[in-house]
N, C-alpha and C positions, 0 to 999 in steps of 0.2 A: 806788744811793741815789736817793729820790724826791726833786725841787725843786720847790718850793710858786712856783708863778707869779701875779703881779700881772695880769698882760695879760689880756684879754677880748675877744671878737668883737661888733663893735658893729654897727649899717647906720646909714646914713646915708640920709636921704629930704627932696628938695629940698622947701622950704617955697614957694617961688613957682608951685611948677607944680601944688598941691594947689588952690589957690584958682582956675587958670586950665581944667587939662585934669584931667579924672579917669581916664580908661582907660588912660593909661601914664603911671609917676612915675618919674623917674631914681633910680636906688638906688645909692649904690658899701657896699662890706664891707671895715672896717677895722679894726684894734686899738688897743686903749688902755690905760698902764697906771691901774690905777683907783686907785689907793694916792696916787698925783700930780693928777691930773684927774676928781676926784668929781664933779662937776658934768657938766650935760649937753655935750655938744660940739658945736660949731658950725664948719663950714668951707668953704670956697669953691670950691666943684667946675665942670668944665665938666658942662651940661645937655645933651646931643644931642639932647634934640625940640626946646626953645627954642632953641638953636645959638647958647649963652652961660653965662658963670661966673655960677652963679645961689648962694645958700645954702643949704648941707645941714646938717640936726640930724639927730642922734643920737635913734631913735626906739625 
């Protein structure tokens, strides 16, 4: 039997490091279920170029 899944594969791309450095952007890859959280996603990652919790959206 096939089960229909809500979840989805999203990336995450730091908003502070787009305005600052352009040749490397911190990325993480997570899931979501989209049926709860339709809206974009927003959350508080560590950055390892900045060497700090910066904000990542869902792009």
């Amino acid at each position: 039997m096939k089960f229909k899944t809500n979840r989805i594969k999203i990336i995450l791309e730091c908003l502070e490091q787009q305005t600052i450095v352009r040749n490397c952007i911190s990325r993480y890859f997570t899931s979501k279920n989209k049926r709860n959280t339709s809206s974009k996603l927003k959350l508080r990652k560590f950055n390892p170029f900045l060497k700090r919790v910066t904000l990542h959206q869902e792009i």
